[in-house]
Structure formats: C-alpha cells, structure tokens
CHARMM internal coordinates of N, CA and C (Angstrom, degrees):
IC EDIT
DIST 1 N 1 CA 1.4501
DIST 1 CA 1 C 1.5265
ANGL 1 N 1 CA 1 C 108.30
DIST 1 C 2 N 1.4467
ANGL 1 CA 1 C 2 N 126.84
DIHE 1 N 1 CA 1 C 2 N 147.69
DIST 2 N 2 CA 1.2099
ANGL 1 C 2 N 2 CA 121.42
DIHE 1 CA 1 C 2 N 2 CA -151.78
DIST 2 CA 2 C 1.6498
ANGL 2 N 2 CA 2 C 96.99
DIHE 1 C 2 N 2 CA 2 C -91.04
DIST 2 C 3 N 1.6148
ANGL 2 CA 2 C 3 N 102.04
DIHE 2 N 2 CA 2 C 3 N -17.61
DIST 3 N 3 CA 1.6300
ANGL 2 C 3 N 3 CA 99.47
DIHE 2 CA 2 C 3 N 3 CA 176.66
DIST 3 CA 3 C 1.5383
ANGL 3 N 3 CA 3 C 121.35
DIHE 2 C 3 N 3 CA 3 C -61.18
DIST 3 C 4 N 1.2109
ANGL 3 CA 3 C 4 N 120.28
DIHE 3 N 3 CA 3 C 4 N -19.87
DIST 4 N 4 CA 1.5129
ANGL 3 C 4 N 4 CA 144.36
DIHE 3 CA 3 C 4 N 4 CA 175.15
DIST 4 CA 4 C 1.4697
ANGL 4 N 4 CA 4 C 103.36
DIHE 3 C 4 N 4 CA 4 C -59.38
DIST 4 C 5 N 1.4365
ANGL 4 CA 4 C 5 N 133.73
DIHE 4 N 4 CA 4 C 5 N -40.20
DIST 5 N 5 CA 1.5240
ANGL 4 C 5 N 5 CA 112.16
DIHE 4 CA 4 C 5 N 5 CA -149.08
DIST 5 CA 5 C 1.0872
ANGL 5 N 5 CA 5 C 115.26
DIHE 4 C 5 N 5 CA 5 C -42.13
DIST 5 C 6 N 1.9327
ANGL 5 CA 5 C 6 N 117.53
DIHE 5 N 5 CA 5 C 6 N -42.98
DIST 6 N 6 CA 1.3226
ANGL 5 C 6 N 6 CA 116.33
DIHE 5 CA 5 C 6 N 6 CA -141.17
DIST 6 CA 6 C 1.4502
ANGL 6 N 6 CA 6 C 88.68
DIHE 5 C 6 N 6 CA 6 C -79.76
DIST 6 C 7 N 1.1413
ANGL 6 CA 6 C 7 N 141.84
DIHE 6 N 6 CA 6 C 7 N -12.52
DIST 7 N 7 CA 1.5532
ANGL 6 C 7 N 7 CA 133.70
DIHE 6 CA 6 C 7 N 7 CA 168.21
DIST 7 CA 7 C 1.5583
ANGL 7 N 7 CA 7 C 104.60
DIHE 6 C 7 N 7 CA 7 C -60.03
DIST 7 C 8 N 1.0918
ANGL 7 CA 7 C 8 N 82.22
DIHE 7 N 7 CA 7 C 8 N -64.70
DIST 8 N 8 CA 1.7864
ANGL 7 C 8 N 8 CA 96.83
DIHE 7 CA 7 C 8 N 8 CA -165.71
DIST 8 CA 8 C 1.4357
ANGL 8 N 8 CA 8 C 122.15
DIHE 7 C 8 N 8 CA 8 C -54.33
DIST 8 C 9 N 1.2474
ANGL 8 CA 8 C 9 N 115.41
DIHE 8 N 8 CA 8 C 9 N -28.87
DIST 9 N 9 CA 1.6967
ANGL 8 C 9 N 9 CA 133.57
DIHE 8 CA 8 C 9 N 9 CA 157.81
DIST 9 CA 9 C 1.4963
ANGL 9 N 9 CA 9 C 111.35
DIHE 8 C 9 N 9 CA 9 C -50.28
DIST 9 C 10 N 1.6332
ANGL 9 CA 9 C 10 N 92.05
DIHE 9 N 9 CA 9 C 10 N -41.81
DIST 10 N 10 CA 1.7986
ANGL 9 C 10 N 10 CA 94.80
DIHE 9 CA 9 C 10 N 10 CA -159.97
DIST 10 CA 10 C 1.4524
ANGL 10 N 10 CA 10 C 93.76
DIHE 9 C 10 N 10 CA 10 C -76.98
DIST 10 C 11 N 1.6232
ANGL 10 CA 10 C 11 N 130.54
DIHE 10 N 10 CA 10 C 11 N -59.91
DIST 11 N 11 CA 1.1643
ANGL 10 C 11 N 11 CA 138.36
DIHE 10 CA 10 C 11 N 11 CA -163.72
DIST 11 CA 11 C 1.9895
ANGL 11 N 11 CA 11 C 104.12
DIHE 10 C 11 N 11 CA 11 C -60.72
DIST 11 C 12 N 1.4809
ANGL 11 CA 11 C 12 N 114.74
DIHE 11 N 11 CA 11 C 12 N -24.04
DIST 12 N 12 CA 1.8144
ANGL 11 C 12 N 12 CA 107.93
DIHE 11 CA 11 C 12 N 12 CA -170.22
DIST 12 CA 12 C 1.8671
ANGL 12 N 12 CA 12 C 90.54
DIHE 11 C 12 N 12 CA 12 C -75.18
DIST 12 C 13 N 1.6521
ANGL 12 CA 12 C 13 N 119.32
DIHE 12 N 12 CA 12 C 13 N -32.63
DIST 13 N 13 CA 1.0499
ANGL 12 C 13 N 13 CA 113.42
DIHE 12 CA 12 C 13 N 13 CA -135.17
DIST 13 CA 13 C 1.8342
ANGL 13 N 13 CA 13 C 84.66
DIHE 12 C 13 N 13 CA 13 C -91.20
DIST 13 C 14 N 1.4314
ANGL 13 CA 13 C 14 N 123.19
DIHE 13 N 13 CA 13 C 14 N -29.01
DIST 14 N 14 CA 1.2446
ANGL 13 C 14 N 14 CA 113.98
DIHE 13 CA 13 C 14 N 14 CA -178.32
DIST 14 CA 14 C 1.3626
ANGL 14 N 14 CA 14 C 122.02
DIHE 13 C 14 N 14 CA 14 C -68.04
DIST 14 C 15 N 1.4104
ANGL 14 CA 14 C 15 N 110.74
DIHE 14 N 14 CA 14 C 15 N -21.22
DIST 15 N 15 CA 1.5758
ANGL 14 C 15 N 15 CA 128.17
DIHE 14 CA 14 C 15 N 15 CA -162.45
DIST 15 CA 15 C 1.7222
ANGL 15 N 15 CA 15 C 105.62
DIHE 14 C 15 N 15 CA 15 C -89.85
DIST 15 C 16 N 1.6223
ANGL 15 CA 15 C 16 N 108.81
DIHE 15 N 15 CA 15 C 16 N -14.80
DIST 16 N 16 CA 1.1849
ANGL 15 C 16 N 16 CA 123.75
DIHE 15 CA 15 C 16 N 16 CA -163.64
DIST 16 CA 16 C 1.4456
ANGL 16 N 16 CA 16 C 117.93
DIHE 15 C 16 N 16 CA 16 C -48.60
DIST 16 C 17 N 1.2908
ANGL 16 CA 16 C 17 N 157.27
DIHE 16 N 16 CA 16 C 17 N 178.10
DIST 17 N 17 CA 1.3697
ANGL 16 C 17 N 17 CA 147.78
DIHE 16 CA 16 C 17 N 17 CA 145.11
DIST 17 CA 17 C 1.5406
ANGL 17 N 17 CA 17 C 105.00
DIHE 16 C 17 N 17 CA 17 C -167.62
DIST 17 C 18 N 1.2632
ANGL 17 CA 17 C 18 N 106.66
DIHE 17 N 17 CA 17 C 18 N 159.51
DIST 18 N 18 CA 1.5991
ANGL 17 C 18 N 18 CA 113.71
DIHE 17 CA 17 C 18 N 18 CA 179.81
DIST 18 CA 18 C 1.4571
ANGL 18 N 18 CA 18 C 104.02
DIHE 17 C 18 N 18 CA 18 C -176.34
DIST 18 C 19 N 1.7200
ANGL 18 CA 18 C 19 N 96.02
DIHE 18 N 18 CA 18 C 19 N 144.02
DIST 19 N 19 CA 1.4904
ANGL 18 C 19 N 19 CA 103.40
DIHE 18 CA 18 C 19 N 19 CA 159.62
DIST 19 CA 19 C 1.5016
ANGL 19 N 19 CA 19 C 124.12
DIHE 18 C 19 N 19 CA 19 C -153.68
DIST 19 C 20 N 1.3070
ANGL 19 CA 19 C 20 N 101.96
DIHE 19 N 19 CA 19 C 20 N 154.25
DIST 20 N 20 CA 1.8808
ANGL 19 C 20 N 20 CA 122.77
DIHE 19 CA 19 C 20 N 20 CA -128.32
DIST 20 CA 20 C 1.1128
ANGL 20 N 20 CA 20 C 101.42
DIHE 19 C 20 N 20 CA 20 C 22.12
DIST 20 C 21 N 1.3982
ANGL 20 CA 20 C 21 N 95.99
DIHE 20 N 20 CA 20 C 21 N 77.81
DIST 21 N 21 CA 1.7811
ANGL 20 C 21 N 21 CA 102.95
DIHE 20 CA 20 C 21 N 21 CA 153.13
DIST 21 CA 21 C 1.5603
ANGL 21 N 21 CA 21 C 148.58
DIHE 20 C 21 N 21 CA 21 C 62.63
DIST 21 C 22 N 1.5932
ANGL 21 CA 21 C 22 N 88.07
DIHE 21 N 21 CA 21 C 22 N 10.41
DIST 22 N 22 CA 1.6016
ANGL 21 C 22 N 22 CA 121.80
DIHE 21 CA 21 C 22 N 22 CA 151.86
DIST 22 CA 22 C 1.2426
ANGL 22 N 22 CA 22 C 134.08
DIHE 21 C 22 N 22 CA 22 C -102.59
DIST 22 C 23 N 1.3365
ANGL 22 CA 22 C 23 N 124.33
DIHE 22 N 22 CA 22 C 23 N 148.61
DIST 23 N 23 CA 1.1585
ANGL 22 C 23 N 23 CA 110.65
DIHE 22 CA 22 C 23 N 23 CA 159.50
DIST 23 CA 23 C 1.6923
ANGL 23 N 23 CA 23 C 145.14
DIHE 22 C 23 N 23 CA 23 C -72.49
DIST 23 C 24 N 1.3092
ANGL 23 CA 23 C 24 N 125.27
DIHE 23 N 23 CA 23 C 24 N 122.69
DIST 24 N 24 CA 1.4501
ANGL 23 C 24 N 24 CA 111.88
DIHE 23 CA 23 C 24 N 24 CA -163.63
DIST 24 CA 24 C 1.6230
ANGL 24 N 24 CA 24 C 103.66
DIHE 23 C 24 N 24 CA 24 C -35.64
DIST 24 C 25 N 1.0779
ANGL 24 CA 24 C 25 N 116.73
DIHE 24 N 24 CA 24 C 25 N -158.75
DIST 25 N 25 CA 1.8541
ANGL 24 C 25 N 25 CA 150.52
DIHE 24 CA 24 C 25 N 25 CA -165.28
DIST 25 CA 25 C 1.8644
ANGL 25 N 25 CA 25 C 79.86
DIHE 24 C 25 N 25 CA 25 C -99.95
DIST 25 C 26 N 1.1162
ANGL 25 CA 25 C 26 N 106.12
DIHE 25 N 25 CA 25 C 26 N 135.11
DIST 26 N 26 CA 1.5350
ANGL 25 C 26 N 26 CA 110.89
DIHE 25 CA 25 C 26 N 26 CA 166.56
DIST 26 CA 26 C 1.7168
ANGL 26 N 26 CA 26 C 113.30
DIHE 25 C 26 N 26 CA 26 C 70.71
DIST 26 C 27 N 1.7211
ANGL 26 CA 26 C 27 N 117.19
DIHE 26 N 26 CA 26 C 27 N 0.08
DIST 27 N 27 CA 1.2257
ANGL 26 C 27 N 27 CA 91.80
DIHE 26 CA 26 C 27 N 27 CA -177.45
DIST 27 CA 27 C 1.4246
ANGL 27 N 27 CA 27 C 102.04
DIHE 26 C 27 N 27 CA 27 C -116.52
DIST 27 C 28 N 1.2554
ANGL 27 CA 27 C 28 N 118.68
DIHE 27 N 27 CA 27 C 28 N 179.44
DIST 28 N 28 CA 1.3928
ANGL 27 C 28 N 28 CA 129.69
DIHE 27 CA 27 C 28 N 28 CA -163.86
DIST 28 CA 28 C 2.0414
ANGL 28 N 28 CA 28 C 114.93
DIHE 27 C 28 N 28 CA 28 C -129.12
DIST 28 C 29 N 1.1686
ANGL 28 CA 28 C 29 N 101.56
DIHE 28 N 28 CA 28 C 29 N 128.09
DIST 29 N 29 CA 1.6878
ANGL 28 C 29 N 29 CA 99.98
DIHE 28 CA 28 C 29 N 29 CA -178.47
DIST 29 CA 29 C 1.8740
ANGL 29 N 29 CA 29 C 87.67
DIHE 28 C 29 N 29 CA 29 C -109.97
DIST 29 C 30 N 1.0551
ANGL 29 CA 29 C 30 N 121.62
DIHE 29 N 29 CA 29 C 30 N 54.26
DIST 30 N 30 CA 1.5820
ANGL 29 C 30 N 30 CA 122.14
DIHE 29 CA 29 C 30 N 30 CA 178.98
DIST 30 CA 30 C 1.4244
ANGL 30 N 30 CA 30 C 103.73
DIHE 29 C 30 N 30 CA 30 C -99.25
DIST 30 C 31 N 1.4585
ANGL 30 CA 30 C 31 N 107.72
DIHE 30 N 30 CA 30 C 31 N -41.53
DIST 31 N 31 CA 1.7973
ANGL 30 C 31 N 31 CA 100.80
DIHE 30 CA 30 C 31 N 31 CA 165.18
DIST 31 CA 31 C 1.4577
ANGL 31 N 31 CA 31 C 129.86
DIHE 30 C 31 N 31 CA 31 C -35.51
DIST 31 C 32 N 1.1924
ANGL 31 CA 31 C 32 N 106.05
DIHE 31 N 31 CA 31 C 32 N -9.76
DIST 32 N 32 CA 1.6278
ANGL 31 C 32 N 32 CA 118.47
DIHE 31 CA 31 C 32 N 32 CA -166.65
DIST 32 CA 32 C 1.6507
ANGL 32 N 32 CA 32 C 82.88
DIHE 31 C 32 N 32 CA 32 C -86.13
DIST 32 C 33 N 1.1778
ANGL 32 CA 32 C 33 N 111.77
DIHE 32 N 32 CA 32 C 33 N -65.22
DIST 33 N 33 CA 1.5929
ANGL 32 C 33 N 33 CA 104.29
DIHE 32 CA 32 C 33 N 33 CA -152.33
DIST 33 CA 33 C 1.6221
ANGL 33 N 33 CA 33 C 103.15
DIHE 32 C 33 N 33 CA 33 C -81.82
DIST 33 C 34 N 1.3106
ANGL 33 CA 33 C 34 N 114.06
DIHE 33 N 33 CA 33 C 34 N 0.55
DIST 34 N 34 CA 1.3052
ANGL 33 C 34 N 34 CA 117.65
DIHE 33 CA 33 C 34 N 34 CA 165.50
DIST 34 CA 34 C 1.6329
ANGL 34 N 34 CA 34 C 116.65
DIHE 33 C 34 N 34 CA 34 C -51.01
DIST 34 C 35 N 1.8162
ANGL 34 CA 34 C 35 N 92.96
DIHE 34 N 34 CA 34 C 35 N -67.88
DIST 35 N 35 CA 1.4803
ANGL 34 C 35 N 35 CA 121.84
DIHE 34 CA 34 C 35 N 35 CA 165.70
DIST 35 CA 35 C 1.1701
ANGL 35 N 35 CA 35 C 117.53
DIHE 34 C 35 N 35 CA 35 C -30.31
DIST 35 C 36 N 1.3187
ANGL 35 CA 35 C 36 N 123.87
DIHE 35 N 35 CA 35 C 36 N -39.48
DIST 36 N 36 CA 1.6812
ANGL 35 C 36 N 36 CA 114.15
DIHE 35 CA 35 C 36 N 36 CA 179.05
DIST 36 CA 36 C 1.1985
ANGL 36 N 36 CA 36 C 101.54
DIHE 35 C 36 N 36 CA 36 C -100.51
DIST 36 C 37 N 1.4458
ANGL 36 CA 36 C 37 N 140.11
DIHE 36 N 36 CA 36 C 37 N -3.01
DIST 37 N 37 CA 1.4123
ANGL 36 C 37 N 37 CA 116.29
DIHE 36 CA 36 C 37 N 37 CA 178.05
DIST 37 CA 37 C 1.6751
ANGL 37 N 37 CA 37 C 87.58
DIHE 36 C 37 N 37 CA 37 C -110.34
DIST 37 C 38 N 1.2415
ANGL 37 CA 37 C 38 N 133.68
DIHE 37 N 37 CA 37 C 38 N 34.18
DIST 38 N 38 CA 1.3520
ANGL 37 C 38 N 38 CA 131.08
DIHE 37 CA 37 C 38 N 38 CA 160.13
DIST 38 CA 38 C 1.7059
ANGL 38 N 38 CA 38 C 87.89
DIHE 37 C 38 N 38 CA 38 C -108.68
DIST 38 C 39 N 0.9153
ANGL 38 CA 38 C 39 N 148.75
DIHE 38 N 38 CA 38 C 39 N -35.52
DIST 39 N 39 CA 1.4591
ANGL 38 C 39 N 39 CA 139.48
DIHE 38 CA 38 C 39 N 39 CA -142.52
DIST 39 CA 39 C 1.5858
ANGL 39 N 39 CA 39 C 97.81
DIHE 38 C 39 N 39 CA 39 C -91.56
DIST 39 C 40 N 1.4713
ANGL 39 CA 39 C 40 N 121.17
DIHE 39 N 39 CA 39 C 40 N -5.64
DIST 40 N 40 CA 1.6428
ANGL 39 C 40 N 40 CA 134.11
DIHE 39 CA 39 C 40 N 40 CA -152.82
DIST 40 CA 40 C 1.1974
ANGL 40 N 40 CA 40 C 87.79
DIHE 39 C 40 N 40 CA 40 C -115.14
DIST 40 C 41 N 1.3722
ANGL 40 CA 40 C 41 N 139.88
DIHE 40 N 40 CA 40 C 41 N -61.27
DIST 41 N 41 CA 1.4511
ANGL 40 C 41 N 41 CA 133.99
DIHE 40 CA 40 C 41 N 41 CA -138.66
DIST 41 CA 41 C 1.5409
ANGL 41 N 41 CA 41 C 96.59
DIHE 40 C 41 N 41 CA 41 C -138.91
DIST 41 C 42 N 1.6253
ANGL 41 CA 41 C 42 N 124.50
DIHE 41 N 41 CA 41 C 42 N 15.83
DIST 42 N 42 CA 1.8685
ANGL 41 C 42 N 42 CA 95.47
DIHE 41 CA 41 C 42 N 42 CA 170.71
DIST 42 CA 42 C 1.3407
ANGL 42 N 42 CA 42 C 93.94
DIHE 41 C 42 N 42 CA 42 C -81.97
DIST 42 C 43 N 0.8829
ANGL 42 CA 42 C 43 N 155.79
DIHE 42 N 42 CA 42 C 43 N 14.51
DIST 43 N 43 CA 1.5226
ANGL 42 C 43 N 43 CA 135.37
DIHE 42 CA 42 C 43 N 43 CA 173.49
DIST 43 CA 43 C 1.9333
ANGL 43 N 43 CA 43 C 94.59
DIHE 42 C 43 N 43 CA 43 C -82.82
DIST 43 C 44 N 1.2650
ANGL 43 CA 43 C 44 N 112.34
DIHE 43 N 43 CA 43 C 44 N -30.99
DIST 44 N 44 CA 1.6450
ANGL 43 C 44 N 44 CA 108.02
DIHE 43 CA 43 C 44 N 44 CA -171.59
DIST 44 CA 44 C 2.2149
ANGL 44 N 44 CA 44 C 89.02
DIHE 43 C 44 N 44 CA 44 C -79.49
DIST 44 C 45 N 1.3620
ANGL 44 CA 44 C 45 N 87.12
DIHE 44 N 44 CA 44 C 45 N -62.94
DIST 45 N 45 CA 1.3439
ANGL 44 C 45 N 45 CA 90.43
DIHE 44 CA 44 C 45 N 45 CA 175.05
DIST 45 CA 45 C 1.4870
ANGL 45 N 45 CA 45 C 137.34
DIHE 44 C 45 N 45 CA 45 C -17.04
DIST 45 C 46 N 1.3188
ANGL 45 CA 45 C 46 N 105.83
DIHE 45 N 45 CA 45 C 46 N -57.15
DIST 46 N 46 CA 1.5473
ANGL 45 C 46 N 46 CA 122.31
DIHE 45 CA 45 C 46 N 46 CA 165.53
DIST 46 CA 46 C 1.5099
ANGL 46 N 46 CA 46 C 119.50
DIHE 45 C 46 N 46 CA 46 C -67.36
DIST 46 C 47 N 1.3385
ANGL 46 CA 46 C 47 N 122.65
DIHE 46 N 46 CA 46 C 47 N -30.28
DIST 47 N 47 CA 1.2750
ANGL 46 C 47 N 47 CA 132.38
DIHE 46 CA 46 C 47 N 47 CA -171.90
DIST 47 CA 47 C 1.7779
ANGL 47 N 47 CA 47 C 96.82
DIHE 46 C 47 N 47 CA 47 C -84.18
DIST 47 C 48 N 1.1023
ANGL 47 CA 47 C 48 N 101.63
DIHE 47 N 47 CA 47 C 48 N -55.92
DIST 48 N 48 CA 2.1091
ANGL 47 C 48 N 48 CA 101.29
DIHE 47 CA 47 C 48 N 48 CA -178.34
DIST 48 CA 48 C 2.1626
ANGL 48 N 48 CA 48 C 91.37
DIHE 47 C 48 N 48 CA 48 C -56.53
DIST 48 C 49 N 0.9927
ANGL 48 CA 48 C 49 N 136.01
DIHE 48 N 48 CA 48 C 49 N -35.38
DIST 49 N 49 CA 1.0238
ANGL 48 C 49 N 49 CA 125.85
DIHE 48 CA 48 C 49 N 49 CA -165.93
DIST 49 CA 49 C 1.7543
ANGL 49 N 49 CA 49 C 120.30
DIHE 48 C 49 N 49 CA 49 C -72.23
DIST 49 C 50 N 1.6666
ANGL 49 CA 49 C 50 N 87.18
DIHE 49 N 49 CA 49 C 50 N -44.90
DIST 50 N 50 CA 1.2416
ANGL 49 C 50 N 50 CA 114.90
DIHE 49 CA 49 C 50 N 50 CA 178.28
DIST 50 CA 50 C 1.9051
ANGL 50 N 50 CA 50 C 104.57
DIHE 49 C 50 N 50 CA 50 C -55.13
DIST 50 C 51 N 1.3675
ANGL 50 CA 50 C 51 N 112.15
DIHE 50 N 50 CA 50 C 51 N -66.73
DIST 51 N 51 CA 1.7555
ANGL 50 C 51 N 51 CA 125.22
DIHE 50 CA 50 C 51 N 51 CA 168.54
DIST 51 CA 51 C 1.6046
ANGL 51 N 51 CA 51 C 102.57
DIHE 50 C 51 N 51 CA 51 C -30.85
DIST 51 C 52 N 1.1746
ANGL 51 CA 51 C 52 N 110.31
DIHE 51 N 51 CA 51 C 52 N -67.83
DIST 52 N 52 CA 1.5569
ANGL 51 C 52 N 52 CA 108.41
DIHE 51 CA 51 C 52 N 52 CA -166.24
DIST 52 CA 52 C 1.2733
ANGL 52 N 52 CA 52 C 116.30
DIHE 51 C 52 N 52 CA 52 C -67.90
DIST 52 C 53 N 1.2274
ANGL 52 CA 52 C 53 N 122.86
DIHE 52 N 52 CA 52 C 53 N -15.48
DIST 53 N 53 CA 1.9120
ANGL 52 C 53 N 53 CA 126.21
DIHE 52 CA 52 C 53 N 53 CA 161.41
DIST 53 CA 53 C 1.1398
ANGL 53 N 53 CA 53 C 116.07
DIHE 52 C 53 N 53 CA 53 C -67.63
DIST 53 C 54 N 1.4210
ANGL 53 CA 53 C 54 N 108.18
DIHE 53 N 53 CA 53 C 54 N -38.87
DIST 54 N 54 CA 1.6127
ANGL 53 C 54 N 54 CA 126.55
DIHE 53 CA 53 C 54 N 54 CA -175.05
DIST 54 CA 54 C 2.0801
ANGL 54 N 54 CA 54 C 104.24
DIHE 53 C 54 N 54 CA 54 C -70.86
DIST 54 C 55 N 0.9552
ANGL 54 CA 54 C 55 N 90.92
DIHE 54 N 54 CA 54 C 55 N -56.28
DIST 55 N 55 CA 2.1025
ANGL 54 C 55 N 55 CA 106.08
DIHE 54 CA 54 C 55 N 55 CA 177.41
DIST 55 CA 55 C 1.3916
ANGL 55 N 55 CA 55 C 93.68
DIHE 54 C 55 N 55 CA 55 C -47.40
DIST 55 C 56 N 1.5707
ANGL 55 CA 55 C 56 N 121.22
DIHE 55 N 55 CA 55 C 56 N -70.14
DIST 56 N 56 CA 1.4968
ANGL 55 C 56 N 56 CA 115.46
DIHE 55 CA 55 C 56 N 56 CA -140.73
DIST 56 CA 56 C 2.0976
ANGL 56 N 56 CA 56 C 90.14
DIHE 55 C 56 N 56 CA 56 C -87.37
DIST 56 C 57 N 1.2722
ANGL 56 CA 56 C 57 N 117.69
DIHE 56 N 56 CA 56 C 57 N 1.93
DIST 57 N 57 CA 1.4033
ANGL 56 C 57 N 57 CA 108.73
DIHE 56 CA 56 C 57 N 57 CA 154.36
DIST 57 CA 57 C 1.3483
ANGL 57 N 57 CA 57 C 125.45
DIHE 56 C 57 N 57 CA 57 C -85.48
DIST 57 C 58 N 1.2416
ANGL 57 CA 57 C 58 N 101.60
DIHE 57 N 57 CA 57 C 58 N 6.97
DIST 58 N 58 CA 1.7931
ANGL 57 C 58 N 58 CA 119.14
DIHE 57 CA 57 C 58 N 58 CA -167.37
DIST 58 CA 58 C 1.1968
ANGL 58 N 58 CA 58 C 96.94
DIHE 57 C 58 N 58 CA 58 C -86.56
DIST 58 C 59 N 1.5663
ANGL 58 CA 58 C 59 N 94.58
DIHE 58 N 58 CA 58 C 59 N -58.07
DIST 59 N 59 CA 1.7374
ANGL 58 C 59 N 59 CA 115.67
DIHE 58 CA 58 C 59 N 59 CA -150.62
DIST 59 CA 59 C 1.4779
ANGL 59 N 59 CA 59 C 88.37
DIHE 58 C 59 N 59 CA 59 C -87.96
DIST 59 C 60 N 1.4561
ANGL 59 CA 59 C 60 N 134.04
DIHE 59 N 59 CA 59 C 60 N 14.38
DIST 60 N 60 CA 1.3730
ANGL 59 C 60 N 60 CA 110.01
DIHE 59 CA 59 C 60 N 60 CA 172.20
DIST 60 CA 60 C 1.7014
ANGL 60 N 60 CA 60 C 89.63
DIHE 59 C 60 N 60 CA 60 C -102.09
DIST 60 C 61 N 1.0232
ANGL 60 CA 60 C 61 N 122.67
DIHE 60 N 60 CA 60 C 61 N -33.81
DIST 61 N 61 CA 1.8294
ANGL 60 C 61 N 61 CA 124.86
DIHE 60 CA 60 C 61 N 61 CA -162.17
DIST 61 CA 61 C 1.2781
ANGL 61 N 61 CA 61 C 99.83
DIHE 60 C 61 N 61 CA 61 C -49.25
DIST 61 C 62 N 2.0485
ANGL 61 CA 61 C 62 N 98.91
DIHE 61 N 61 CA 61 C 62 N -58.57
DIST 62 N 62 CA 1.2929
ANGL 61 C 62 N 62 CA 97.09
DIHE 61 CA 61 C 62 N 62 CA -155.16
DIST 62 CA 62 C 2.2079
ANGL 62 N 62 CA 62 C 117.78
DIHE 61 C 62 N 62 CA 62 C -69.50
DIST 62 C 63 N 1.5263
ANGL 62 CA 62 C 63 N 113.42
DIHE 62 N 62 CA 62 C 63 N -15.97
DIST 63 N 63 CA 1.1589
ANGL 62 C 63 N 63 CA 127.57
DIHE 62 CA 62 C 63 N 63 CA 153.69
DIST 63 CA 63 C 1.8348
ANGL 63 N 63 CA 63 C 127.66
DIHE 62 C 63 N 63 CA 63 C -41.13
END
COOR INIT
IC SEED 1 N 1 CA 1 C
IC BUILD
C-alpha cells in the first residue's frame, strides 16, 4: 500500500549494507528513491493517513 512507504523506506534503509560501494546480496538502495517520492507527496500522505484514523474512529462509535 502506497501509505506504507515511509515504513518501508525506513525498515530497507536500516537493513541496508554494502561493501566498496555495493550493495550486499539481498540488500536494497530503493530507500533512496523512496526518499524523494516521500519529499513530493507526504503532505497527501499524511492527510490520507490522518482521514483513515478519523473513518475507522467513526466506524468504531457507530459499532
């Protein structure tokens, strides 16, 4: 789900490793391009997040 990146950025970028300047077998430098497509759209990002806290407090009242 695209609401995930900023997890998923955080968790590729901790797991990351390399040496001279590669990435090991299994790791990923995708956090990078995460980072710039977080720098474009968390303002939408935060707002879809913000709605769906707000909904599923809705949909708990009316339950």
């Amino acid at each position: 789900m695209p609401l995930e990146i900023q997890k998923v950025a955080l968790n590729a970028e901790n797991k990351f490793e390399s040496e001279n300047g590669q990435p090991n077998l299994y790791s990923t430098e995708v956090f990078k391009l995460a980072k710039q497509i977080i720098k474009f759209t968390k303002k939408q990002l935060d707002q879809c997040l913000t709605d769906l806290k707000r909904l599923s407090k809705e949909n708990t009242k009316d339950t």
